[in-house]
PDB file with SEQRES, HELIX, SHEET and CRYST1 records, atoms N, CA, C and O in Angstrom:
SEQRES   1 A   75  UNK UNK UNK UNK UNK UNK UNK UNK UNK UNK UNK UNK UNK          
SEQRES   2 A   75  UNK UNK UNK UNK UNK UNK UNK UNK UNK UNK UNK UNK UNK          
SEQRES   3 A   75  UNK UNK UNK UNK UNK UNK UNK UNK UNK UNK UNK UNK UNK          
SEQRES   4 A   75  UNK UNK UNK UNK UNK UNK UNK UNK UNK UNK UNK UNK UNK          
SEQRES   5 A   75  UNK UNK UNK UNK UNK UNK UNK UNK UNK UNK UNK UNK UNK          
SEQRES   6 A   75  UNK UNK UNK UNK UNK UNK UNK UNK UNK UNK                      
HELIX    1 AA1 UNK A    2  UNK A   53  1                                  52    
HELIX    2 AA2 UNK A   57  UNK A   60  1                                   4    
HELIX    3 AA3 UNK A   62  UNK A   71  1                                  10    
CRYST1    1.000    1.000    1.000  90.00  90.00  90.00 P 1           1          
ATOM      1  N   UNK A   1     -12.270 -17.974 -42.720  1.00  0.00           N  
ATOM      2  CA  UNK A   1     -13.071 -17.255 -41.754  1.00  0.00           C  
ATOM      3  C   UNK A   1     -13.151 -18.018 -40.436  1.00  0.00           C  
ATOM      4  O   UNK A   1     -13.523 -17.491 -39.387  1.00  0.00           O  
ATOM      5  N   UNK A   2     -12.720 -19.491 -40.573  1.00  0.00           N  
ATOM      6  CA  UNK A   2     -13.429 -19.937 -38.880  1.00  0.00           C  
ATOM      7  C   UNK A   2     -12.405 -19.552 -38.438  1.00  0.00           C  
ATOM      8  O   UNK A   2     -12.284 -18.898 -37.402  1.00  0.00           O  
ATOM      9  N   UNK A   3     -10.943 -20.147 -39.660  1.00  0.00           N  
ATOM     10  CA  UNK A   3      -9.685 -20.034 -38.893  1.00  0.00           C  
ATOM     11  C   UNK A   3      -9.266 -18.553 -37.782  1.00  0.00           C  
ATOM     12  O   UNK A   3      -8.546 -18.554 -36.783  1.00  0.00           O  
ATOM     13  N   UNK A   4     -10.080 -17.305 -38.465  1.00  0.00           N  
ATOM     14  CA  UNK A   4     -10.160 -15.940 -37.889  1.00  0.00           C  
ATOM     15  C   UNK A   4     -10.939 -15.849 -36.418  1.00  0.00           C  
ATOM     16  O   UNK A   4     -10.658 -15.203 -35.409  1.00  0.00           O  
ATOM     17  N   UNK A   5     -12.115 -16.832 -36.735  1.00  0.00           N  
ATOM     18  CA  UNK A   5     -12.792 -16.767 -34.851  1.00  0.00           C  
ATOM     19  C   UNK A   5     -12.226 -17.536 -34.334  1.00  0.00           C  
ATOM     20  O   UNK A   5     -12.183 -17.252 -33.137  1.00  0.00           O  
ATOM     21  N   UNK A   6     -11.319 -19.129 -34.722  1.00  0.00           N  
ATOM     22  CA  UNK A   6     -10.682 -19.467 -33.793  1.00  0.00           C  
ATOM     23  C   UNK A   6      -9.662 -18.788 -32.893  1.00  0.00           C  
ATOM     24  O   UNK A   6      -9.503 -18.797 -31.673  1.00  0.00           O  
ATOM     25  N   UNK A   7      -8.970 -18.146 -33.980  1.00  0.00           N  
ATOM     26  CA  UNK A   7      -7.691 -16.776 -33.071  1.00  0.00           C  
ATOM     27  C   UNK A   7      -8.333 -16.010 -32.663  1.00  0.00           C  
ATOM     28  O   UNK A   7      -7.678 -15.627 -31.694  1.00  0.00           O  
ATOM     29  N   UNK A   8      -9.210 -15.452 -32.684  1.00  0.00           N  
ATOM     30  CA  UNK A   8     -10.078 -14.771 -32.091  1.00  0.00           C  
ATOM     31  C   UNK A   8     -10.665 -15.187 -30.614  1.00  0.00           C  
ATOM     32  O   UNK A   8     -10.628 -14.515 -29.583  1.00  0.00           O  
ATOM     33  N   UNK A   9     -11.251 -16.576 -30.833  1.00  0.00           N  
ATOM     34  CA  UNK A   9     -11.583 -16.390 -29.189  1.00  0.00           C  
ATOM     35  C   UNK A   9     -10.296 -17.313 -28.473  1.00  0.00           C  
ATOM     36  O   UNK A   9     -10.572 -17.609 -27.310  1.00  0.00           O  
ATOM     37  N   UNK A  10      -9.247 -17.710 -28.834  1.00  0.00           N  
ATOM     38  CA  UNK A  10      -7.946 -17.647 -28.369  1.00  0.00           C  
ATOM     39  C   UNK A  10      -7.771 -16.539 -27.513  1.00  0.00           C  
ATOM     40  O   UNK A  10      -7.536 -16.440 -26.309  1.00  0.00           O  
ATOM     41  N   UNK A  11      -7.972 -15.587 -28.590  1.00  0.00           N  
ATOM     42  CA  UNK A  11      -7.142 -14.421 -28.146  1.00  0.00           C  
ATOM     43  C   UNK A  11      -7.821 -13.458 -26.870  1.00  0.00           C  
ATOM     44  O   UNK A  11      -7.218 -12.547 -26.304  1.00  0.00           O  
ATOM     45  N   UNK A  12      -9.414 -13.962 -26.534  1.00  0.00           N  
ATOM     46  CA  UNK A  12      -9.882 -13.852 -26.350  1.00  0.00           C  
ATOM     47  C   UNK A  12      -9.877 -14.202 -24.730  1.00  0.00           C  
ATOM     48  O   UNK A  12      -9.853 -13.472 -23.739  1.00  0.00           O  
ATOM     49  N   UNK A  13      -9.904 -15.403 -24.869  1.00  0.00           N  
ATOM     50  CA  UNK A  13      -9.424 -16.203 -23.563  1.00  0.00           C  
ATOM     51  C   UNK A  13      -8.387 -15.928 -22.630  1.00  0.00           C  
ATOM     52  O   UNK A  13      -8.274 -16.100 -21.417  1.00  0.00           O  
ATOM     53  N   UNK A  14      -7.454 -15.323 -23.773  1.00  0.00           N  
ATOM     54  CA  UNK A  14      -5.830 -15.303 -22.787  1.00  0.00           C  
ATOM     55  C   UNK A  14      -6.227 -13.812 -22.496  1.00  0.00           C  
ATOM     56  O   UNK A  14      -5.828 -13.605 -21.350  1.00  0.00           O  
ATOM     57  N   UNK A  15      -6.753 -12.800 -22.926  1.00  0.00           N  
ATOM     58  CA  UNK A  15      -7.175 -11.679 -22.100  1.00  0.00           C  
ATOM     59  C   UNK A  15      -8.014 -11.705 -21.246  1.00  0.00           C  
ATOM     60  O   UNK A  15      -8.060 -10.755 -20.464  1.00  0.00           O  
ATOM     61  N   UNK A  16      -9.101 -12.973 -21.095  1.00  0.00           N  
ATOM     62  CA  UNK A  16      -9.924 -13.384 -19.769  1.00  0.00           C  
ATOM     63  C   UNK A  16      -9.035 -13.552 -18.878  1.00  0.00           C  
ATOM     64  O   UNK A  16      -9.120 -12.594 -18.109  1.00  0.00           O  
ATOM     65  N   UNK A  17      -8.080 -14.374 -18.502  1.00  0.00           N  
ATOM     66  CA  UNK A  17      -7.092 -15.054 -18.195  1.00  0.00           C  
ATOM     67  C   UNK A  17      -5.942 -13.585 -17.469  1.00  0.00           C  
ATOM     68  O   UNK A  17      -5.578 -13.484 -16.297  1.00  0.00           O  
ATOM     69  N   UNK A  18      -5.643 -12.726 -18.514  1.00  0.00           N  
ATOM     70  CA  UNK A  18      -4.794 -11.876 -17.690  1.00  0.00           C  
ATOM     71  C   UNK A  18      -5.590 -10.594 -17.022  1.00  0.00           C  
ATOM     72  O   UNK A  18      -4.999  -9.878 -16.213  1.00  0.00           O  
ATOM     73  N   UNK A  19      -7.128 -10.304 -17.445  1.00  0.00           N  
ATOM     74  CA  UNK A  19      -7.812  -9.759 -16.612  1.00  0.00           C  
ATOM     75  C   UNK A  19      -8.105 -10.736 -14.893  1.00  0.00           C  
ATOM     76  O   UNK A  19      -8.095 -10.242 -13.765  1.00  0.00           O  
ATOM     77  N   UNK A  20      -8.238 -11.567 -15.114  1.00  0.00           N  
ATOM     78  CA  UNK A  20      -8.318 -12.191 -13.973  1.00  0.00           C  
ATOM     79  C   UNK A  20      -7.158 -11.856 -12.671  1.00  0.00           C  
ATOM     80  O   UNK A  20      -7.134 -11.426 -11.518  1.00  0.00           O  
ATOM     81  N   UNK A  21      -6.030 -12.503 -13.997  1.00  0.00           N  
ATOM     82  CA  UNK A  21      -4.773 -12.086 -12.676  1.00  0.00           C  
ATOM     83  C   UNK A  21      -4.385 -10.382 -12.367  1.00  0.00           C  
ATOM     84  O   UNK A  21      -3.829  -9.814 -11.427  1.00  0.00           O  
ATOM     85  N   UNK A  22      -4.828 -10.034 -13.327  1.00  0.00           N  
ATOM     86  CA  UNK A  22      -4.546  -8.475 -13.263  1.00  0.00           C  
ATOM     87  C   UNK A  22      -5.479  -7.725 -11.645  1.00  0.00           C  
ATOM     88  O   UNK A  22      -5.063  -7.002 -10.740  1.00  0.00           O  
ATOM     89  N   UNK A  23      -7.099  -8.464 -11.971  1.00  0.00           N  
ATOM     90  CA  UNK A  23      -7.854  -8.388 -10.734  1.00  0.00           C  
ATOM     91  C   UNK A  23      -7.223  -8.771  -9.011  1.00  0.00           C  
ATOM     92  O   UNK A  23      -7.159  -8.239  -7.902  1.00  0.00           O  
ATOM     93  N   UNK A  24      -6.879  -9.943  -9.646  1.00  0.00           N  
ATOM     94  CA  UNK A  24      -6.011 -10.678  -8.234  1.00  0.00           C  
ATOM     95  C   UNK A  24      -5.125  -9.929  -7.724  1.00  0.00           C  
ATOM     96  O   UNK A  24      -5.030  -9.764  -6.508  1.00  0.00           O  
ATOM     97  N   UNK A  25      -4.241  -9.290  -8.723  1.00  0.00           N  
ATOM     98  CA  UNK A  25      -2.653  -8.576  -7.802  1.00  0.00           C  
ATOM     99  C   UNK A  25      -3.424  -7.084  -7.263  1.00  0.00           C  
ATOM    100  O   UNK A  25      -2.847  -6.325  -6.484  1.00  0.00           O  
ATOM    101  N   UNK A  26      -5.125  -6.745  -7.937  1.00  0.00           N  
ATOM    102  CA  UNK A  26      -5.487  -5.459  -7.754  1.00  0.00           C  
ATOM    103  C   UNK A  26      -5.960  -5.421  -6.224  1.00  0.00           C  
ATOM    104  O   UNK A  26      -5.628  -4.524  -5.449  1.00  0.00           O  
ATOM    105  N   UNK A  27      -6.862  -6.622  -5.852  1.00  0.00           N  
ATOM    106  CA  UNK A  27      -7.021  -7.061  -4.387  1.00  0.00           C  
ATOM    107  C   UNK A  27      -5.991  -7.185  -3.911  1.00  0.00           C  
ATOM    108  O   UNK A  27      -5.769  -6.283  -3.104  1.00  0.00           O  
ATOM    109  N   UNK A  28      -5.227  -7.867  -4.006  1.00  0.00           N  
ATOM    110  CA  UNK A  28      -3.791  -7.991  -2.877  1.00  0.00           C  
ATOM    111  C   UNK A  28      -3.206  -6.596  -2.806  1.00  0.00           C  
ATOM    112  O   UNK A  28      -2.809  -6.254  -1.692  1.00  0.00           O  
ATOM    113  N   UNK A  29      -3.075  -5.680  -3.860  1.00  0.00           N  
ATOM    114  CA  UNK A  29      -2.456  -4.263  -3.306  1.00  0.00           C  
ATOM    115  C   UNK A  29      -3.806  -3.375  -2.485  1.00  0.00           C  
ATOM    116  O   UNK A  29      -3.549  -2.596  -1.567  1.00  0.00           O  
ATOM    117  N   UNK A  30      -5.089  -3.595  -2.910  1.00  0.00           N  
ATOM    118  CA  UNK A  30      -6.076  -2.967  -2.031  1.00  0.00           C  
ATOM    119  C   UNK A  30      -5.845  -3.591  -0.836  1.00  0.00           C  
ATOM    120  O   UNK A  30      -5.760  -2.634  -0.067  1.00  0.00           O  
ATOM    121  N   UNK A  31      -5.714  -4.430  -0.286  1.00  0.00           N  
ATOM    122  CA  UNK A  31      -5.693  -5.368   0.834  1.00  0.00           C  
ATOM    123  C   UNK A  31      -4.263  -4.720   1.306  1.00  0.00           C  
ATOM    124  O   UNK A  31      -4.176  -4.353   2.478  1.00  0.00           O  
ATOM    125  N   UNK A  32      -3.360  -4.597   0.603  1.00  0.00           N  
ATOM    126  CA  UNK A  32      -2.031  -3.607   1.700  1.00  0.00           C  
ATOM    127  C   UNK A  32      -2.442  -2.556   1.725  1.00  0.00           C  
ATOM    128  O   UNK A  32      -2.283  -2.181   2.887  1.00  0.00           O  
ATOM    129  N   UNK A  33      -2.950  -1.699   1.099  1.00  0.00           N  
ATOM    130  CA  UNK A  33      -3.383  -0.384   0.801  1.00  0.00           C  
ATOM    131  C   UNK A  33      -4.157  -0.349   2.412  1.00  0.00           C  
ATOM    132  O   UNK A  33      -3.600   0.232   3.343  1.00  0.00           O  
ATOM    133  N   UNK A  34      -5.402  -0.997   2.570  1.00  0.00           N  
ATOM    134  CA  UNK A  34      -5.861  -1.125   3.936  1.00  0.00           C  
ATOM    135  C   UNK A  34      -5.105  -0.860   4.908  1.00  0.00           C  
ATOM    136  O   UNK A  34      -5.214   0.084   5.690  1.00  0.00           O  
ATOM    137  N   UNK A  35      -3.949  -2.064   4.881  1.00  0.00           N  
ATOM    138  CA  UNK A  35      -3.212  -2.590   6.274  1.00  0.00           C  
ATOM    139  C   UNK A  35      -2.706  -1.245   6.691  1.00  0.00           C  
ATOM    140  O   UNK A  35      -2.898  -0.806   7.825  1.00  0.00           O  
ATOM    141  N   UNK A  36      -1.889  -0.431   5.518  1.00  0.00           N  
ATOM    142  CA  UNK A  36      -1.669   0.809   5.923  1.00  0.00           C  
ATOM    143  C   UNK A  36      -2.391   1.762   6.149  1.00  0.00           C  
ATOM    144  O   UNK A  36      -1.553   2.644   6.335  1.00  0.00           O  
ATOM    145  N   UNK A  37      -3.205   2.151   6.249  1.00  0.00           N  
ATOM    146  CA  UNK A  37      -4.280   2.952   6.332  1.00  0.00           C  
ATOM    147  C   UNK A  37      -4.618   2.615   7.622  1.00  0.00           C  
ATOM    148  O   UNK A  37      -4.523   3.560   8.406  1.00  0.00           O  
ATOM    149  N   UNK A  38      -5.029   1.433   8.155  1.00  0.00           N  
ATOM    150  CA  UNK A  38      -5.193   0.980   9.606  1.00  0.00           C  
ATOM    151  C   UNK A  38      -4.019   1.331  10.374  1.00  0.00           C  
ATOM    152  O   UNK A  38      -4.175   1.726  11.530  1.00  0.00           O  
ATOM    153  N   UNK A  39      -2.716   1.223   9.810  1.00  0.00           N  
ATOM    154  CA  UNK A  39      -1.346   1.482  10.870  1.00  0.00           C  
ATOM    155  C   UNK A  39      -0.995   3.189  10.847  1.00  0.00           C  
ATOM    156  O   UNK A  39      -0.300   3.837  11.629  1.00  0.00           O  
ATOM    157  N   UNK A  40      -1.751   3.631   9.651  1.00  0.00           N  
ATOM    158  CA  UNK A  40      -1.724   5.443   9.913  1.00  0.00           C  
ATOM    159  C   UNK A  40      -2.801   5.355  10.647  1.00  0.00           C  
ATOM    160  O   UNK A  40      -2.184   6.168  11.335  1.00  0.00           O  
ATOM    161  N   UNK A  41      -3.882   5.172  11.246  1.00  0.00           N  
ATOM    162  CA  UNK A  41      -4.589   5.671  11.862  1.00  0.00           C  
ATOM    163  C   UNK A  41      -4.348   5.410  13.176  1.00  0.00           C  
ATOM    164  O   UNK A  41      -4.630   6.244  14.037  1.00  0.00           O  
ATOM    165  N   UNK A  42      -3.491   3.549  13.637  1.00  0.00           N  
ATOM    166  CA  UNK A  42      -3.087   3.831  15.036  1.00  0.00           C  
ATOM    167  C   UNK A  42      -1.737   4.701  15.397  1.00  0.00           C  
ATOM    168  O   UNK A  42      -1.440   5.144  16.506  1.00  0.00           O  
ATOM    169  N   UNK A  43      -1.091   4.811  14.322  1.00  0.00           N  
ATOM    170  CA  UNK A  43       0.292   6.049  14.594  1.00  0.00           C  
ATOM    171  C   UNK A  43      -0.634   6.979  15.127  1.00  0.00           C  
ATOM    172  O   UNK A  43      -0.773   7.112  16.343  1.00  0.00           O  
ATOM    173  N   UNK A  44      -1.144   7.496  14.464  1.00  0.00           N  
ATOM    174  CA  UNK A  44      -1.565   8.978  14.677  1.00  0.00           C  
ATOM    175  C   UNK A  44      -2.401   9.049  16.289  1.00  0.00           C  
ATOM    176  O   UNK A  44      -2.231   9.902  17.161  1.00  0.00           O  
ATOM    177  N   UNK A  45      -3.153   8.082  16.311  1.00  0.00           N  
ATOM    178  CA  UNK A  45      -3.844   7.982  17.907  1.00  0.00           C  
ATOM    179  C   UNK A  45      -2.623   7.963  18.534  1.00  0.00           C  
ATOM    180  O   UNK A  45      -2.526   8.822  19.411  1.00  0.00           O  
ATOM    181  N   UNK A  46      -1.822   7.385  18.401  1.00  0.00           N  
ATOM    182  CA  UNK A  46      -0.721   6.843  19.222  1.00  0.00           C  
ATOM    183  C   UNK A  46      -0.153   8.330  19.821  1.00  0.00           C  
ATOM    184  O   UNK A  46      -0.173   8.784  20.965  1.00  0.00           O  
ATOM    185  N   UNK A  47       0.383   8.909  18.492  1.00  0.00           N  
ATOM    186  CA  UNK A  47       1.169  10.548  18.295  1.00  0.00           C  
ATOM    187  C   UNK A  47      -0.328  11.262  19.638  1.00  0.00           C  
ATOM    188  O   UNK A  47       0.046  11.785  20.688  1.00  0.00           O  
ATOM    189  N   UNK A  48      -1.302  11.180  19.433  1.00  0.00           N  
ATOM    190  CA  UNK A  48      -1.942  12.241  19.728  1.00  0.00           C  
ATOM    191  C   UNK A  48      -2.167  11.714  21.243  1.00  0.00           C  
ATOM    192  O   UNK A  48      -2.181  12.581  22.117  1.00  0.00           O  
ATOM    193  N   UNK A  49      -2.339  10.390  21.614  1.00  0.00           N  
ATOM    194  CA  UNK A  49      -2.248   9.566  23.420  1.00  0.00           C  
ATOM    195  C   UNK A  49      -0.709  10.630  23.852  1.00  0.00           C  
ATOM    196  O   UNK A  49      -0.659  11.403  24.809  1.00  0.00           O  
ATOM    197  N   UNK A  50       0.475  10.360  22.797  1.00  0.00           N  
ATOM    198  CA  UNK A  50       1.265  10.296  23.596  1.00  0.00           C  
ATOM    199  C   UNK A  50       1.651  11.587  23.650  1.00  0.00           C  
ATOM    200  O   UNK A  50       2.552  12.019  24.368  1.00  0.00           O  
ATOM    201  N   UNK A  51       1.061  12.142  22.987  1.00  0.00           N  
ATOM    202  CA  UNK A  51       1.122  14.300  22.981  1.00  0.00           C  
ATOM    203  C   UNK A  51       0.763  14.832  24.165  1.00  0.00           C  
ATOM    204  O   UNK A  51       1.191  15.786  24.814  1.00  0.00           O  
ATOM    205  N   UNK A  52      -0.262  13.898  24.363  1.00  0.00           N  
ATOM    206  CA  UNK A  52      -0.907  14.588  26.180  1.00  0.00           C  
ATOM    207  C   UNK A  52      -0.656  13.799  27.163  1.00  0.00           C  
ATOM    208  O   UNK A  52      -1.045  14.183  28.266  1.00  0.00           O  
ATOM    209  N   UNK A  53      -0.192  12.937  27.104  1.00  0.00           N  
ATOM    210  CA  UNK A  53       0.959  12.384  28.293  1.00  0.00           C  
ATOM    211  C   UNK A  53       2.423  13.138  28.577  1.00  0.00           C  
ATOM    212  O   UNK A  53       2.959  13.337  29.668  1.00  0.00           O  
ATOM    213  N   UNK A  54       2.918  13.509  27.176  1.00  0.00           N  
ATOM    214  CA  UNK A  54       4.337  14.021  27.075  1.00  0.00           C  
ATOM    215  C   UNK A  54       4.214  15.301  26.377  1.00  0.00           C  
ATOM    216  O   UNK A  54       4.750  15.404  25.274  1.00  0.00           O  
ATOM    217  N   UNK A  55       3.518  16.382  26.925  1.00  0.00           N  
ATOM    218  CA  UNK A  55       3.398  17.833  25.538  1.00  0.00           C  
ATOM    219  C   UNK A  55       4.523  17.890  25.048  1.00  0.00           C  
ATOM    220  O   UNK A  55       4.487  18.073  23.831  1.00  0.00           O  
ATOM    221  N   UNK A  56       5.942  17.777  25.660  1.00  0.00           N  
ATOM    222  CA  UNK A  56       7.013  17.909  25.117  1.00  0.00           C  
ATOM    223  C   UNK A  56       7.408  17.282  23.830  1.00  0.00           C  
ATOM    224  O   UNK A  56       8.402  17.675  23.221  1.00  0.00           O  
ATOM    225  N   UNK A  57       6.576  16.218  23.357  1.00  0.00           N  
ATOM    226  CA  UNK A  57       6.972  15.270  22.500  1.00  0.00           C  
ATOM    227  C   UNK A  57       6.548  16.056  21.098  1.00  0.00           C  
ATOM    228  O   UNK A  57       7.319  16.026  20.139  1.00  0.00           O  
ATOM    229  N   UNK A  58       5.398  16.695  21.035  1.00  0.00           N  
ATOM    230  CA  UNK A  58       5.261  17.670  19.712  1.00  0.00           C  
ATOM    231  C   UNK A  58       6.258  18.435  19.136  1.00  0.00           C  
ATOM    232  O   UNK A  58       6.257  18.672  17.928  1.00  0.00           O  
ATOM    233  N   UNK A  59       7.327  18.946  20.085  1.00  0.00           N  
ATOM    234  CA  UNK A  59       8.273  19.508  19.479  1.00  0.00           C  
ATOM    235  C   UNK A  59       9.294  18.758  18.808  1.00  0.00           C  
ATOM    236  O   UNK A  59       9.812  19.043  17.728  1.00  0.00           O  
ATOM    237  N   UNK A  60       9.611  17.470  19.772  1.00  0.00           N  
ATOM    238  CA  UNK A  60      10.959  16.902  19.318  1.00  0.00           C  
ATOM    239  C   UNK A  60      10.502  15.197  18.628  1.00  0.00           C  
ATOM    240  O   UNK A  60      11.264  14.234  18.549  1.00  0.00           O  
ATOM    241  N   UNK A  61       9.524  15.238  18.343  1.00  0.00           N  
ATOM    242  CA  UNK A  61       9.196  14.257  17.431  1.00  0.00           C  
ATOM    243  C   UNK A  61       9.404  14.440  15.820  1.00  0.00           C  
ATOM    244  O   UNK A  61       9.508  13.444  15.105  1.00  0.00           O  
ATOM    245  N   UNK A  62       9.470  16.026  15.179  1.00  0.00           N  
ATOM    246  CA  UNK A  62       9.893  16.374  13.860  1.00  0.00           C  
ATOM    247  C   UNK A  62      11.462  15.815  13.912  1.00  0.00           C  
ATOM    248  O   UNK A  62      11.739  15.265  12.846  1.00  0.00           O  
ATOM    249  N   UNK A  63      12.357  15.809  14.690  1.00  0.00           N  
ATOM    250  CA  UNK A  63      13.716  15.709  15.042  1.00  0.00           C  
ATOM    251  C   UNK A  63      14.271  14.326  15.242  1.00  0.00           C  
ATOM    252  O   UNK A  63      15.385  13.847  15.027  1.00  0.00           O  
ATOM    253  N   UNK A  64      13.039  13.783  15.768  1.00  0.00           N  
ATOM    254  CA  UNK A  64      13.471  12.241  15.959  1.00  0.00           C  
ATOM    255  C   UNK A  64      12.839  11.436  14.902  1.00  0.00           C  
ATOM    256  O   UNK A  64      13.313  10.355  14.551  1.00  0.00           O  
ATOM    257  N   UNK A  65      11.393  12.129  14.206  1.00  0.00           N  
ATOM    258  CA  UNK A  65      11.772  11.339  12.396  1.00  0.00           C  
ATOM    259  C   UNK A  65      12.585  11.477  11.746  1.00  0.00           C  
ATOM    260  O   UNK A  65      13.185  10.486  11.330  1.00  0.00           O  
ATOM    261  N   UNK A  66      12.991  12.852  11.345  1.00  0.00           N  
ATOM    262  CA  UNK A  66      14.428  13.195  10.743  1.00  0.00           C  
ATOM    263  C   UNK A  66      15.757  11.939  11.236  1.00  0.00           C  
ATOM    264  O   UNK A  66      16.557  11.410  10.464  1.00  0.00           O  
ATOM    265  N   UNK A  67      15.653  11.739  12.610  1.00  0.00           N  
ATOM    266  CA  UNK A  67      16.905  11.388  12.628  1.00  0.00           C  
ATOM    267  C   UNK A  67      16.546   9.574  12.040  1.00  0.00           C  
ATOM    268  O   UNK A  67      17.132   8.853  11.233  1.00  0.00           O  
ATOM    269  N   UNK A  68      15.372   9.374  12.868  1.00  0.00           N  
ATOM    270  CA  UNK A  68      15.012   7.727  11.883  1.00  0.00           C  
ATOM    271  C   UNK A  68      15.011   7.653  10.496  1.00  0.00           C  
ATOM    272  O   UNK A  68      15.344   6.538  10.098  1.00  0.00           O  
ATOM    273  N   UNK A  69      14.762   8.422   9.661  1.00  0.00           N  
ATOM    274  CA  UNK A  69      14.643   8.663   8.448  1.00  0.00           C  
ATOM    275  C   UNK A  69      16.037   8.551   7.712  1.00  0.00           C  
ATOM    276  O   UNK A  69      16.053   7.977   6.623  1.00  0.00           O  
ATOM    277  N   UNK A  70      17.347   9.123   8.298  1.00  0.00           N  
ATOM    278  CA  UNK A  70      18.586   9.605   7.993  1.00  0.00           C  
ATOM    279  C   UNK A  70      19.014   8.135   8.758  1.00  0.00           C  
ATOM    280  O   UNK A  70      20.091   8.092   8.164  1.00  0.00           O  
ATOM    281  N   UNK A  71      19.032   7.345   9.291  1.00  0.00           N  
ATOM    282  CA  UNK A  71      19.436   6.019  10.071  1.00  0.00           C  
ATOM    283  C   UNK A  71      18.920   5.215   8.219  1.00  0.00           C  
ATOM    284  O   UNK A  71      19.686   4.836   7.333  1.00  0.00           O  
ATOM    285  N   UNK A  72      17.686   5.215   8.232  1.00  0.00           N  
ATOM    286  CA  UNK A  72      17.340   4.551   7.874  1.00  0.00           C  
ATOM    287  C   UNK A  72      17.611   4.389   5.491  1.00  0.00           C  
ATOM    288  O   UNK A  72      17.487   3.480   4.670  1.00  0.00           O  
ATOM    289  N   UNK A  73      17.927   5.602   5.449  1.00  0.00           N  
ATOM    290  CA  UNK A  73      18.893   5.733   4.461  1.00  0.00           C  
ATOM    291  C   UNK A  73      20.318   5.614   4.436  1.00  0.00           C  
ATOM    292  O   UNK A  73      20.932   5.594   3.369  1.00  0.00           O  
ATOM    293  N   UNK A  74      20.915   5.529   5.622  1.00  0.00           N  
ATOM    294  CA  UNK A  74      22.502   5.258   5.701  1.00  0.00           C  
ATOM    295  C   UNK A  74      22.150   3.617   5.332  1.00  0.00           C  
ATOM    296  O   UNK A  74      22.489   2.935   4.365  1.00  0.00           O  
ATOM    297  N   UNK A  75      21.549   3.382   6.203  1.00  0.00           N  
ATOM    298  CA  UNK A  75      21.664   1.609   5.822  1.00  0.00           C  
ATOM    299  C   UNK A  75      21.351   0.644   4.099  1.00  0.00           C  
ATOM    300  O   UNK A  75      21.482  -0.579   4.044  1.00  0.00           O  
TER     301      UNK A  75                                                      
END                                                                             
């Protein structure tokens, strides 16, 4: 029987242990998760500054992701 709680809180430990790191990689992807979320929100100001400087740009901005998009899969 001890021999059973010794493996026991072994086993115990090493799941403390990979909850921990499991936590850690969960912050570091919340923490990119952010960064992007901050860089969609200045795109989009950006898209919408540069919509009413350039009205023209609403049309041919679907055309010029397409074409970055298609660049950016050839490579």
């Amino acid at each position: 029987m001890l021999k059973d709680e010794r493996l026991l809180q072994d086993r115990v430990k090493i799941l403390e242990k990979e909850i921990q790191t499991l936590t850690l990689e969960l912050q570091k992807f919340q923490s990119r998760i952010d960064y992007l979320e901050e860089l969609r929100i200045e795109l989009k100001a950006l898209k919408v500054f540069l919509g009413r400087l350039h009205p023209d740009l609403k049309n041919k901005l679907p055309e010029i992701v397409r074409k970055i998009k298609t660049n950016q899969l050839a490579e």
